[in-house]
C-alpha positions as CSV (number, residue, x, y, z in Angstrom):
1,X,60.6,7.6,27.4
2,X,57.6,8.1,29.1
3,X,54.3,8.3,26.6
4,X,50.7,9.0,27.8
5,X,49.0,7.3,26.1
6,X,45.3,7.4,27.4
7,X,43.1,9.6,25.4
8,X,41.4,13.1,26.4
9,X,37.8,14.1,26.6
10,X,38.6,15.8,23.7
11,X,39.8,12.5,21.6
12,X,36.6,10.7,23.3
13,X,34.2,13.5,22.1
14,X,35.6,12.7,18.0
15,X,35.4,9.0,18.3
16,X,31.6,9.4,19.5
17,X,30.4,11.6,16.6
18,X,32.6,9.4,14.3
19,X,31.1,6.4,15.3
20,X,27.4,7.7,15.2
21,X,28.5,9.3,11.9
22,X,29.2,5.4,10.1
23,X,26.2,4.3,11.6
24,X,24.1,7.5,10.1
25,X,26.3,6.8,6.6
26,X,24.6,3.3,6.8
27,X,21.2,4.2,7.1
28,X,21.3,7.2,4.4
29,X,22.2,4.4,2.2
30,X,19.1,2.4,2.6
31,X,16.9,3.3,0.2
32,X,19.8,3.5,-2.4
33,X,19.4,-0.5,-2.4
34,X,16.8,-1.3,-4.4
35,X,18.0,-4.6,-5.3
36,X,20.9,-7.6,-5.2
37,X,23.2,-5.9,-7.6
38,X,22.9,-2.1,-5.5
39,X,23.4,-3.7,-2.3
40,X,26.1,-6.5,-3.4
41,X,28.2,-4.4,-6.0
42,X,26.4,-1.3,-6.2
43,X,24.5,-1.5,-8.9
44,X,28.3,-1.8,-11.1
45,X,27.9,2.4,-11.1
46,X,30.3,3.8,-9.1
47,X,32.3,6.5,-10.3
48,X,36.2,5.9,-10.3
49,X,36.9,8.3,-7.6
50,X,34.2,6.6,-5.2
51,X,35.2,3.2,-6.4
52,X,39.1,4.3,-6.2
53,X,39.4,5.0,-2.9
54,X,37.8,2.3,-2.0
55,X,40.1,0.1,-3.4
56,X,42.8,1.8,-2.3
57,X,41.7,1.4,1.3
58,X,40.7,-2.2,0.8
59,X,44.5,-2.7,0.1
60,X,46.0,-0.9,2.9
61,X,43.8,-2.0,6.4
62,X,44.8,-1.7,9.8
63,X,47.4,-4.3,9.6
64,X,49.6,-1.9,7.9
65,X,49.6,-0.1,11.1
66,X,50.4,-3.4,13.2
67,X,51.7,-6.2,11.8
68,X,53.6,-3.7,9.3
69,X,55.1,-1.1,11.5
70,X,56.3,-3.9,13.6
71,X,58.3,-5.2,10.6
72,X,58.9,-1.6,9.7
73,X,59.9,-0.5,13.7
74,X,62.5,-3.9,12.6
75,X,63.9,-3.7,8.8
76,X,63.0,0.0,8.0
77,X,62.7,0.7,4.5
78,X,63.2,-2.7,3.2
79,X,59.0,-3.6,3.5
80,X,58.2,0.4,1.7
81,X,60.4,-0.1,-1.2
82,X,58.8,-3.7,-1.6
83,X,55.5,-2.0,-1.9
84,X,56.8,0.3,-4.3
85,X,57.8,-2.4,-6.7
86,X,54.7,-4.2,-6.0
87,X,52.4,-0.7,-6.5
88,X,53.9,-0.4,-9.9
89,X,53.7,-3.7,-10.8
90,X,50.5,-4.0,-9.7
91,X,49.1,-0.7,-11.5
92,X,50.7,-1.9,-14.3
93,X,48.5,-4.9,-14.9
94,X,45.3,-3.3,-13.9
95,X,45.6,-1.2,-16.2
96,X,45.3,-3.7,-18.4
97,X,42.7,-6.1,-17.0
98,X,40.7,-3.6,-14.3
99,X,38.1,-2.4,-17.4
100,X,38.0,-6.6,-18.4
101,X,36.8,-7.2,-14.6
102,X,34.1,-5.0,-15.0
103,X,33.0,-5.8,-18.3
104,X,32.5,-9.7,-16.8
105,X,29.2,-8.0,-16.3
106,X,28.8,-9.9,-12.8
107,X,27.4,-9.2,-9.6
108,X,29.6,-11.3,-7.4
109,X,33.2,-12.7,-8.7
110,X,32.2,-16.7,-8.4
111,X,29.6,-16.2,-10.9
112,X,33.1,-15.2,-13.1
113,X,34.1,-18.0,-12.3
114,X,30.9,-20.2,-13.0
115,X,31.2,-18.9,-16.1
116,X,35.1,-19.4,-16.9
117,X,34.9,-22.8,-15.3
118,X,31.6,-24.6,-15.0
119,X,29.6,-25.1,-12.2
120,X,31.5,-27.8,-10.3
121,X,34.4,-25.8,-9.9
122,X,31.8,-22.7,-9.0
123,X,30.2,-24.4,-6.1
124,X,33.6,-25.5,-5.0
125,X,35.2,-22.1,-4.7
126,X,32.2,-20.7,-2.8
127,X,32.7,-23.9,-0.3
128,X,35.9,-22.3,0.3
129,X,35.7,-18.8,-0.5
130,X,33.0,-18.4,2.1
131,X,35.3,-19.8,5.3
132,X,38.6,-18.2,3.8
133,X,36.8,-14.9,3.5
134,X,35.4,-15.2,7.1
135,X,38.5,-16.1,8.7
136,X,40.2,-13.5,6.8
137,X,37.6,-11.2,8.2
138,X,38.2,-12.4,11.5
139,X,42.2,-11.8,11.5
140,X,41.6,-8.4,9.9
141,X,39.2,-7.6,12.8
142,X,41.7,-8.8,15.4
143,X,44.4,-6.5,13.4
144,X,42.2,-4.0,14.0
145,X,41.2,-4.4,17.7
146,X,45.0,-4.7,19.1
147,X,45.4,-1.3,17.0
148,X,42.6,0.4,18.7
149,X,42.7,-1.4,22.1
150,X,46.3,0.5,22.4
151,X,44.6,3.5,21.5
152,X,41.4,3.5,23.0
153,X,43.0,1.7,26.6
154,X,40.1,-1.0,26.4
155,X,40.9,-5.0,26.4
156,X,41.3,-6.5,23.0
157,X,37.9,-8.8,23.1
158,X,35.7,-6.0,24.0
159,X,37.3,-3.3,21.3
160,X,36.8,-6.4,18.7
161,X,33.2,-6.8,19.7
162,X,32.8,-3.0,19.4
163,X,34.5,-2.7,15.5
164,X,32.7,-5.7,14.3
165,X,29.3,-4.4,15.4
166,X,30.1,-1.2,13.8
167,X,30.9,-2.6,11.1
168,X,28.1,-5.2,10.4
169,X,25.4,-2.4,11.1
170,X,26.6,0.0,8.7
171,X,26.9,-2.7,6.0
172,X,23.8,-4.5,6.9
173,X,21.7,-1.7,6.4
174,X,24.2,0.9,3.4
175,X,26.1,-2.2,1.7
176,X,28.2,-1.5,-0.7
177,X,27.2,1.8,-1.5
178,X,27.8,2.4,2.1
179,X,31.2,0.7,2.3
180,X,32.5,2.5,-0.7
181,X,31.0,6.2,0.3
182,X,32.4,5.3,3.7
183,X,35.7,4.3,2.3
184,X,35.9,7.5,0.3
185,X,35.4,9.9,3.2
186,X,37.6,7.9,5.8
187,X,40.3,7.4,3.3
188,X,40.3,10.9,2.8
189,X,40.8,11.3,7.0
190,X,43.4,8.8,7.4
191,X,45.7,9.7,4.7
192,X,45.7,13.7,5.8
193,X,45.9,12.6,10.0
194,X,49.0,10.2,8.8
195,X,50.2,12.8,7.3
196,X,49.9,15.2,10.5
197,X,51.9,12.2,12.5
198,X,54.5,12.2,9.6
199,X,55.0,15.8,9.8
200,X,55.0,16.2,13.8
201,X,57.2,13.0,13.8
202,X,59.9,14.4,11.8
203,X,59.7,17.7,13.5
204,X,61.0,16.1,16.6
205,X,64.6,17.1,18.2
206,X,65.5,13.6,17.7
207,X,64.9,13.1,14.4
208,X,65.9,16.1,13.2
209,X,64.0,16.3,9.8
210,X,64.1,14.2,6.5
211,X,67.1,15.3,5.7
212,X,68.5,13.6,8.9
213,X,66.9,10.4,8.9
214,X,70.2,8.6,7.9
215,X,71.7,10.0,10.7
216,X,69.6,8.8,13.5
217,X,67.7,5.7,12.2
218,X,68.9,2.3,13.2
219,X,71.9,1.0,10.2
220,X,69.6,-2.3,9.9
221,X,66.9,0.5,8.5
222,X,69.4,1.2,5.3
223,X,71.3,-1.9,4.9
224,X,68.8,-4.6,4.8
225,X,72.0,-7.5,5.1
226,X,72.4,-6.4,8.9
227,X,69.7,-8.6,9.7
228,X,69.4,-10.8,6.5
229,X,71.6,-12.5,4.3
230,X,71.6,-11.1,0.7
231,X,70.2,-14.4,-0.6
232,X,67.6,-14.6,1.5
233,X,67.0,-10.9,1.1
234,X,66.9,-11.1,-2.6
235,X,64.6,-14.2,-2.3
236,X,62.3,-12.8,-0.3
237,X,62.1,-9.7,-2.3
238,X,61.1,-11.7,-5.6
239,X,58.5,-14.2,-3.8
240,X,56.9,-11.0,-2.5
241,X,56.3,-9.4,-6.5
242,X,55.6,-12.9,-7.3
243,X,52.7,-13.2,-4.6
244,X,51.5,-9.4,-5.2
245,X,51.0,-10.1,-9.1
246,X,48.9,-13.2,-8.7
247,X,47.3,-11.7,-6.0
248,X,46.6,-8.2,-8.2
249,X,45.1,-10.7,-10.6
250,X,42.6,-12.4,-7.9
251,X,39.2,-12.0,-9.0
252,X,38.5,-12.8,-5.3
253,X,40.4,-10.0,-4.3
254,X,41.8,-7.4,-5.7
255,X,39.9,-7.6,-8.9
256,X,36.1,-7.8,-7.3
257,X,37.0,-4.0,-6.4
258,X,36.3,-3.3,-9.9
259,X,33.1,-4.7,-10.7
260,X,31.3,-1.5,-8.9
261,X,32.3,0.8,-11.5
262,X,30.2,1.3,-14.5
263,X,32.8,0.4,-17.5
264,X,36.6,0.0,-18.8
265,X,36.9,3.7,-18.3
266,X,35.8,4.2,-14.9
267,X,37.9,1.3,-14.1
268,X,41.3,3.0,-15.6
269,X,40.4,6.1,-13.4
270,X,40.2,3.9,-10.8
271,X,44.1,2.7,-11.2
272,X,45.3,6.2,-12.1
273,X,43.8,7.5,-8.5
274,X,45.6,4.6,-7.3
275,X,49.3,5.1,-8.8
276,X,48.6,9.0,-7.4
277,X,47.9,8.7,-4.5
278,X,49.6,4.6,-3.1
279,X,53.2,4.4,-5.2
280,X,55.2,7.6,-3.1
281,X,52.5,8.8,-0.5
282,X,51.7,5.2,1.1
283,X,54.7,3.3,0.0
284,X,57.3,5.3,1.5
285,X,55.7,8.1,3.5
286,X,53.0,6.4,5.7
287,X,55.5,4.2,7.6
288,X,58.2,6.6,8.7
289,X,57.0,7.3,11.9
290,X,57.4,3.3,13.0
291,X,60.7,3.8,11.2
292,X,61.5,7.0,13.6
293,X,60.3,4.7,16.6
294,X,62.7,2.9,16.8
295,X,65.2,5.5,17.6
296,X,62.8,7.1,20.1
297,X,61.6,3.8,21.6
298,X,63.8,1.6,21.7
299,X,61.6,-0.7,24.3
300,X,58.5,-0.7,22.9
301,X,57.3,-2.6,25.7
302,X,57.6,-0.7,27.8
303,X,54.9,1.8,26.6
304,X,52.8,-1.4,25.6
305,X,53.4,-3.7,28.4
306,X,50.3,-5.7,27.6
307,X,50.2,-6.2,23.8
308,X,51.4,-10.0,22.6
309,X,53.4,-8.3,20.3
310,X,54.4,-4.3,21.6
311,X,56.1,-3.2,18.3
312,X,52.7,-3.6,16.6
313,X,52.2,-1.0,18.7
314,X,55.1,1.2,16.9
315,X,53.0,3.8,14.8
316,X,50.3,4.5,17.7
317,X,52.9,5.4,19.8
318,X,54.5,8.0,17.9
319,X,51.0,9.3,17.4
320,X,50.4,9.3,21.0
321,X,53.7,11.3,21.8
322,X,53.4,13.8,18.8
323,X,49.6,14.5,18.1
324,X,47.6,17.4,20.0
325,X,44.4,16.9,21.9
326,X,41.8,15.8,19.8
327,X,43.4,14.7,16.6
328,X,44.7,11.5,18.3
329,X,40.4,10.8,18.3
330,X,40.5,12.0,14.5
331,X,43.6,9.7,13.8
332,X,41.8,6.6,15.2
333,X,38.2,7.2,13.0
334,X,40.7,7.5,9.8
335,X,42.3,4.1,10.9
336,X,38.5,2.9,11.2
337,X,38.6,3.0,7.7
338,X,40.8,0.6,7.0
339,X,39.5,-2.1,9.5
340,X,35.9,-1.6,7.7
341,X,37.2,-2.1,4.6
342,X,39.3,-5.2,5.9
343,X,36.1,-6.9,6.9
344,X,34.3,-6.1,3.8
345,X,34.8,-9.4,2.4
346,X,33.7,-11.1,5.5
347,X,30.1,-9.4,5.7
348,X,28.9,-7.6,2.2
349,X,31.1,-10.2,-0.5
350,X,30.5,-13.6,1.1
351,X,26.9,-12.7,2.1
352,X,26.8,-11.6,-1.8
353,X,28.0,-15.5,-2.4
354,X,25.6,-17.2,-0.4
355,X,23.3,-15.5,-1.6
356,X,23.8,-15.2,-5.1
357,X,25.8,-18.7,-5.5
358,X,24.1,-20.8,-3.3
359,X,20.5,-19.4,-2.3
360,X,19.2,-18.4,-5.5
361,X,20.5,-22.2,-7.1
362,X,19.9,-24.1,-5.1
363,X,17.6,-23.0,-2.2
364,X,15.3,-20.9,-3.4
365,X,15.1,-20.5,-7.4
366,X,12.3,-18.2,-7.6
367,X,13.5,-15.9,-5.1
368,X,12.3,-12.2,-6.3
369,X,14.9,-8.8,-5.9
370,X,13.6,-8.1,-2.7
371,X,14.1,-11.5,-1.4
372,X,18.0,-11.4,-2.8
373,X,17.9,-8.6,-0.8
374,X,16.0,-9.3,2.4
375,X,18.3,-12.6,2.6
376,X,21.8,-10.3,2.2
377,X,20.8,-8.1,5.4
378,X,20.0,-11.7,6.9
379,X,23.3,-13.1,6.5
380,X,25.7,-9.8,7.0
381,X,24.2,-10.1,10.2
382,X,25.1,-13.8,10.6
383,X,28.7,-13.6,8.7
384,X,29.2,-10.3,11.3
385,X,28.7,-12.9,14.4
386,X,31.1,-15.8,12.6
387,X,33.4,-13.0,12.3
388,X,33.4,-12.0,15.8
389,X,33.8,-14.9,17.2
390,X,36.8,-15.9,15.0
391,X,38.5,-12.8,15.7
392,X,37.7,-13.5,19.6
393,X,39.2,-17.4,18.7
394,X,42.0,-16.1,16.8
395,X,42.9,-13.6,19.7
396,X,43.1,-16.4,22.2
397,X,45.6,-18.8,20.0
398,X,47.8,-16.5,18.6
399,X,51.8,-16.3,19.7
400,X,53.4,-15.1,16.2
401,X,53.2,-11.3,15.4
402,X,50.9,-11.1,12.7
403,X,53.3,-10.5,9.8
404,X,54.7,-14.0,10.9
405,X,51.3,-15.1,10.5
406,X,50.2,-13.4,7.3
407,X,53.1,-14.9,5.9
408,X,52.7,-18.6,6.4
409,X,48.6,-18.4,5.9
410,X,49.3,-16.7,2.6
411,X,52.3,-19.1,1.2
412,X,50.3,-22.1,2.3
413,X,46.7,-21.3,2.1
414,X,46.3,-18.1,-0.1
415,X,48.6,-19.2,-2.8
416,X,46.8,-21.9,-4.3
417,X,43.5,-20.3,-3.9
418,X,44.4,-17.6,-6.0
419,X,46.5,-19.8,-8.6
420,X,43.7,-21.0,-11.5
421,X,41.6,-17.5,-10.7
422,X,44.7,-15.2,-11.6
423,X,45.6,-17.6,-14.6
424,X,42.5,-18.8,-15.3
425,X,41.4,-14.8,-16.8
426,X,44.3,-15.0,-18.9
427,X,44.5,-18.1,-20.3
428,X,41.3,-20.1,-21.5
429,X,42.8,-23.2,-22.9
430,X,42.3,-25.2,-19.6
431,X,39.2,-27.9,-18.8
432,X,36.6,-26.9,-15.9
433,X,38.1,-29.0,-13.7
434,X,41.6,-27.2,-13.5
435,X,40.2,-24.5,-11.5
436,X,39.6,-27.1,-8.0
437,X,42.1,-29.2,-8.8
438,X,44.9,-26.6,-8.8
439,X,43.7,-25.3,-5.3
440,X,44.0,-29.2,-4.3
441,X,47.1,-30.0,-5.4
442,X,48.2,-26.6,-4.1
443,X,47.3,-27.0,-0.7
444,X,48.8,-30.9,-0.6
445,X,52.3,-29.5,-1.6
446,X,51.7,-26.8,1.5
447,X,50.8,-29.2,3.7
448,X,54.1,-31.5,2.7
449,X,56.4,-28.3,2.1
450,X,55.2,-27.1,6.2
451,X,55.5,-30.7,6.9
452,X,59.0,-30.7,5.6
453,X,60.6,-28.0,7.4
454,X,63.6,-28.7,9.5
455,X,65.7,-26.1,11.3
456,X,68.4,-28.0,9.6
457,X,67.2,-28.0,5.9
458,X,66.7,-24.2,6.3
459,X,69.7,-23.9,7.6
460,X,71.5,-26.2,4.2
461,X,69.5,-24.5,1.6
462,X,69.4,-20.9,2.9
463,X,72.6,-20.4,5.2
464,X,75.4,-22.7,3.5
465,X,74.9,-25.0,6.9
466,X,75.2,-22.2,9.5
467,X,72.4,-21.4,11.6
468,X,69.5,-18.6,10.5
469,X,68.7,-15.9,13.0
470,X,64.8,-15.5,14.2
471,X,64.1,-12.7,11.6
472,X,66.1,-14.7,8.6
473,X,64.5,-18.3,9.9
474,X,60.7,-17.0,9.4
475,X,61.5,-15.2,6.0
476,X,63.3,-18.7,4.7
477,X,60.3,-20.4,6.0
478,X,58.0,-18.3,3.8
479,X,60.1,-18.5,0.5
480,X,60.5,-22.0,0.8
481,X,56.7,-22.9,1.3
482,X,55.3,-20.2,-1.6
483,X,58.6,-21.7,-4.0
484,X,56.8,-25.2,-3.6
485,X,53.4,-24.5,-3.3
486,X,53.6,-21.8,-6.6
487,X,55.8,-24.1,-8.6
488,X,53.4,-27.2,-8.2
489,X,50.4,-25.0,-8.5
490,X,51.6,-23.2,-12.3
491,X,52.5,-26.7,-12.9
492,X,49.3,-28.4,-12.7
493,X,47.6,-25.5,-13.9
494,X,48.7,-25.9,-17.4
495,X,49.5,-29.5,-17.4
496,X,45.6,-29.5,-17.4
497,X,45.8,-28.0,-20.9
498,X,46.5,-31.1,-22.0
499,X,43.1,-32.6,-21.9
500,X,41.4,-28.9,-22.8
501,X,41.0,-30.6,-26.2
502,X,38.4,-33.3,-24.7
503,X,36.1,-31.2,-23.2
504,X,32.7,-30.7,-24.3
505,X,31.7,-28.0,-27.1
506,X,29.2,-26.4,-24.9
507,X,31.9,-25.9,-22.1
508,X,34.5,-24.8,-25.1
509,X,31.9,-22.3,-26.1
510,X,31.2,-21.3,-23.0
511,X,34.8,-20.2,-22.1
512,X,35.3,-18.8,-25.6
513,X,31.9,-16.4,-24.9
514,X,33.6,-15.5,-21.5
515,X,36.9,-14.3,-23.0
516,X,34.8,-12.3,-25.5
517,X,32.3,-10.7,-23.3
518,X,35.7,-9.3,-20.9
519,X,36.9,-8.1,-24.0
520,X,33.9,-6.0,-25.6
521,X,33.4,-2.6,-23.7
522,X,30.2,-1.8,-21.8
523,X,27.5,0.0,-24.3
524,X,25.7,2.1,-21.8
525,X,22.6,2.4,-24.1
526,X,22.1,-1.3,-25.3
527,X,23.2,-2.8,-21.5
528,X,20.3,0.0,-20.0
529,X,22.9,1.3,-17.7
530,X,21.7,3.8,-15.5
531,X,23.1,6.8,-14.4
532,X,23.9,7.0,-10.6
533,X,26.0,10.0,-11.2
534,X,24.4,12.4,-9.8
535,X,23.5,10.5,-6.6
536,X,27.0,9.7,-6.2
537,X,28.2,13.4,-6.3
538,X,25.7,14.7,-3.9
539,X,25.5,12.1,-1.3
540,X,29.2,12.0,-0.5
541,X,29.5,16.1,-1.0
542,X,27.0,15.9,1.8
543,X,28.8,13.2,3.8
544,X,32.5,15.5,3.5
545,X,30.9,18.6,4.0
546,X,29.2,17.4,7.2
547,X,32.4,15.8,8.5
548,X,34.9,18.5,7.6
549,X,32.8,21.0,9.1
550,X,33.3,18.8,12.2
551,X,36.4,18.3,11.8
552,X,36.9,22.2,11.7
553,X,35.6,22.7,14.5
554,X,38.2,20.8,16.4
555,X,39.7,24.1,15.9
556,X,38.1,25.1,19.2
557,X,40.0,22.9,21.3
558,X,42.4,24.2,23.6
559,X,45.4,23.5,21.6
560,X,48.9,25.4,20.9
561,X,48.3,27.4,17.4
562,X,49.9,24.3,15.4
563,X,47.7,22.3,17.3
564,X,44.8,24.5,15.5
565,X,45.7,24.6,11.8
566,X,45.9,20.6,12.3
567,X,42.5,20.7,12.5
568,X,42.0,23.6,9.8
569,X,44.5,21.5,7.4
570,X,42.3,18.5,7.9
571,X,38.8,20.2,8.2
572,X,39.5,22.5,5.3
573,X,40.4,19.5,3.0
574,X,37.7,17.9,3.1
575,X,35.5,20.3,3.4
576,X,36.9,21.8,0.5
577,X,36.2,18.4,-1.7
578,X,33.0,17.9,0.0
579,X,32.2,21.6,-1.6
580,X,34.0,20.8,-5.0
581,X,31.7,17.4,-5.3
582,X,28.4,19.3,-4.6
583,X,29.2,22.1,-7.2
584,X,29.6,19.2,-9.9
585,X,26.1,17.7,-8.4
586,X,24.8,21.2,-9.0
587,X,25.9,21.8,-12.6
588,X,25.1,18.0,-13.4
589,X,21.5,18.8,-12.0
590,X,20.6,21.8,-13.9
591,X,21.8,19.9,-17.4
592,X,20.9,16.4,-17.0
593,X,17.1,14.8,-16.3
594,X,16.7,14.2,-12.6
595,X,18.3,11.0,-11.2
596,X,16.3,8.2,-10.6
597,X,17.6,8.4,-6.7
598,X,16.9,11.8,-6.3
């Protein structure tokens, strides 16, 4: 099938505004950021929807258009209904401990973890949070650029240096107020332009509709044993749940989202935008157009001749075959988003560790606010340029798809990482030292479970002695590693419990304090929380109203009359909640004393 896929001057012209937009969103945020907690966490005020989105784009990123819709473009609906089980799951468990990560009352999640394990095992987890994070950053970046480098028809290196520098502007200058307001507004434009692709998609003669999906997918896209053998399937399937629990659990991760809301309740709100809007919409929904490509394009090289891996290019090629002129350009700023919120971590978080866990202890004590502050501008900037270059690295030395890759990094490196923080907010009875020790003894059984792999003993534990195919090969390759390096990891975890009995009183009470202050809701009056409310709900009505009404005027584009309510379907949205959030700044103004951002 022949594609074009080089944008218009109509896709060029959104991508400009959009671009100059971020950076504008940055610098409205400045004066926000009156200190390290505004600029690192934002101020722990956000409002659930604000804070909720966020999160919910944090979890997606651009891989899920790449690395995903290449397994997706392969297996079908096997990866959607694993993140279905793995949504529920994990809403299921924040709703329990979301409002106990806020009320940590941190700024940055290793000072949680200063306080649940001593200092040893602080400074040790910011030794290696900081390069984890970074190269994290850097392989979300490079997710990013081979996403946009098919869409925009520039080389990977130069899209990558073009997203990061985005990206390190707007959260050198907004932080996390700007990230999250960002997020908010962006999530907003990806999920509705996905939806336009989803709709278009289906529309096609040769899909047929919904209804017809069974009739024209691939079989391998239903019945998952094609390519797999039920063991291994089943395997897989479990190791997955197993990884996306701990991982829900990750202070580090998943659970520093809700340290920017202001309490328990905000935090709930958060997880019930979450299982709204992720558990059918993203889960199943957002990958049917890679599932649809692979009837329509069978060769996806040929329409990506020059990416590593062309069926990462799946999803932006049905975009580029079903979209109209200038929503392609609106499609590519909503999958901005998600590579923003990807590199969050690498920029805003770790230069929130340095500075809060290493400058202020060690390097300068008496630093004041605006020093905190001065210095996390200073090192965004820096952890932008590390970034960069190891996205640029990574780019070079990669020959796996990147699910391959996510895979193997996360069995060997992220699994033990995560081990003592997920455990380690649930169960107290464990000495300081457990928290290093289980990353340690984690990593070793990686290193000798990677070390140990042999075609053959893949072949004897997971095919009865007959040979694996590619696809079954890398998945037995995953479940063996994260079997190993989980089992030995729990193990050591609470075999430390032993000696939990011999610490010291002071570190007992310490852990005992921690447990109780996660427990005891936030007390707005007694804690002097302020009230950012206000701001909040004008600021980003502003933001949507400006960007739906530009968005709306994509309506003026030379474009069939579907073409045109596109536009007016996306516009109108978020115009509509841009209005709706404005209204509620309104009637909060006239009945509530002016905010102290006003």
């Amino acid at each position: 099938m022949n594609i074009n896929t080089n944008l218009n001057s109509w896709d060029w012209v959104v991508i400009c505004f959009y671009f100059a937009f971020i950076i504008g969103i940055g610098f409205l945020f400045r004066r926000i950021n009156r200190n390290s907690s505004d600029y690192f966490r934002g101020g722990g005020n956000m409002l659930w929807w604000i804070a909720g989105m966020s999160a919910i784009i944090s979890s997606i990123s651009t891989w899920s258009f790449t690395a995903a819709s290449a397994k997706v473009y392969q297996s079908g609906f096997l990866l959607p209904l694993t993140w279905l089980i793995g949504g529920l799951i994990s809403v299921s468990i924040l709703w329990f401990m979301a409002p106990r990560f806020r009320q940590m009352r941190v700024i940055t999640t290793i000072e949680a973890v200063a306080q649940r394990f001593g200092v040893g095992t602080e400074q040790f987890f910011v030794y290696l949070i900081l390069p984890m994070g970074l190269f994290w950053g850097g392989v979300g970046a490079n997710a990013a650029a081979v996403f946009f480098a098919g869409a925009l028809g520039i080389n990977v290196p130069i899209t990558l240096i073009g997203i990061v520098s985005i990206v390190t502007i707007m959260s050198l200058f907004g932080g996390q107020w700007a990230v999250a307001a960002s997020d908010f507004v962006q999530g907003l434009l990806m999920f509705l332009t996905v939806l336009v692709v989803v709709f278009f998609t289906l529309r096609l003669s040769d899909i047929g509709g919904i209804s017809n999906l069974k009739n024209v997918l691939p079989d391998r896209h239903f019945d998952f044993t094609l390519d797999l053998r039920p063991s291994i399937l089943i395997m897989w399937i479990l190791v997955m749940q197993m990884s996306n629990a701990f991982q829900t659990l990750n202070l580090n991760g998943e659970g520093g989202k809700y340290l920017l809301v202001k309490d328990g309740k905000q935090a709930r709100g958060t997880i019930a935008m979450r299982f709204m809007i992720t558990i059918i919409p993203i889960t199943l929904i957002m990958q049917l157009p890679a599932m649809c490509a692979a009837n329509i394009i069978p060769d996806m090289s040929a329409i990506f001749p020059d990416m590593k891996i062309p069926e990462e290019g799946a999803f932006l090629a049905m975009a580029f075959l079903t979209l109209p002129q200038g929503m392609m350009g609106l499609l590519i700023c909503g999958m901005f988003a998600a590579a923003m919120s990807s590199m969050d971590s690498a920029l805003n978080r770790n230069a929130g560790y340095f500075v809060r866990n290493v400058y202020i202890k060690y390097i300068s004590t008496e630093a004041t606010e605006s020093k905190q502050l001065f210095m996390g501008r200073i090192f965004t900037l820096v952890f932008g340029f590390i970034t960069l270059i190891i996205g640029l690295a990574f780019n070079e030395l990669r020959s796996m798809n990147l699910f391959e890759i996510f895979q193997v990094l996360n069995s060997m490196v992220l699994v033990p990482s995560i081990t003592p923080i997920a455990l380690g907010v649930i169960y107290k009875r464990t000495p300081g030292w457990s928290g290093w020790s289980t990353v340690l003894v984690g990593l070793l059984a990686g290193a000798l479970a990677k070390a140990s792999l042999s075609d053959s003993l893949l072949e004897n534990l997971f095919g009865g002695g007959s040979p694996l195919n590619k696809l079954e090969a890398s998945d037995a390759e995953f479940i063996y590693i994260s079997v190993i390096v989980f089992a030995v990891s729990i193990a050591w975890f609470f075999f430390t419990s032993v000696f939990y009995e011999k610490t010291s009183p002071d570190y007992r009470k310490q852990v005992d304090h921690f447990f109780e202050k996660m427990n005891t809701p936030i007390d707005h009056e007694k804690e002097d929380v302020i009230d950012h409310d206000e701001m909040q709900y004008r600021t980003v009505g502003i933001i949507c109203l400006i960007f739906g009404t530009f968005a709306l005027l994509g309506m003026l584009i030379p474009n069939p009359i579907e073409g045109r309510l596109c536009f007016l379907f996306v516009g109108g949205i978020i115009f509509g909640i841009g209005a709706m959030l404005y209204r509620i700044y309104l009637k909060k103004r006239k009945s509530l004393p002016t905010g102290l951002y006003e």
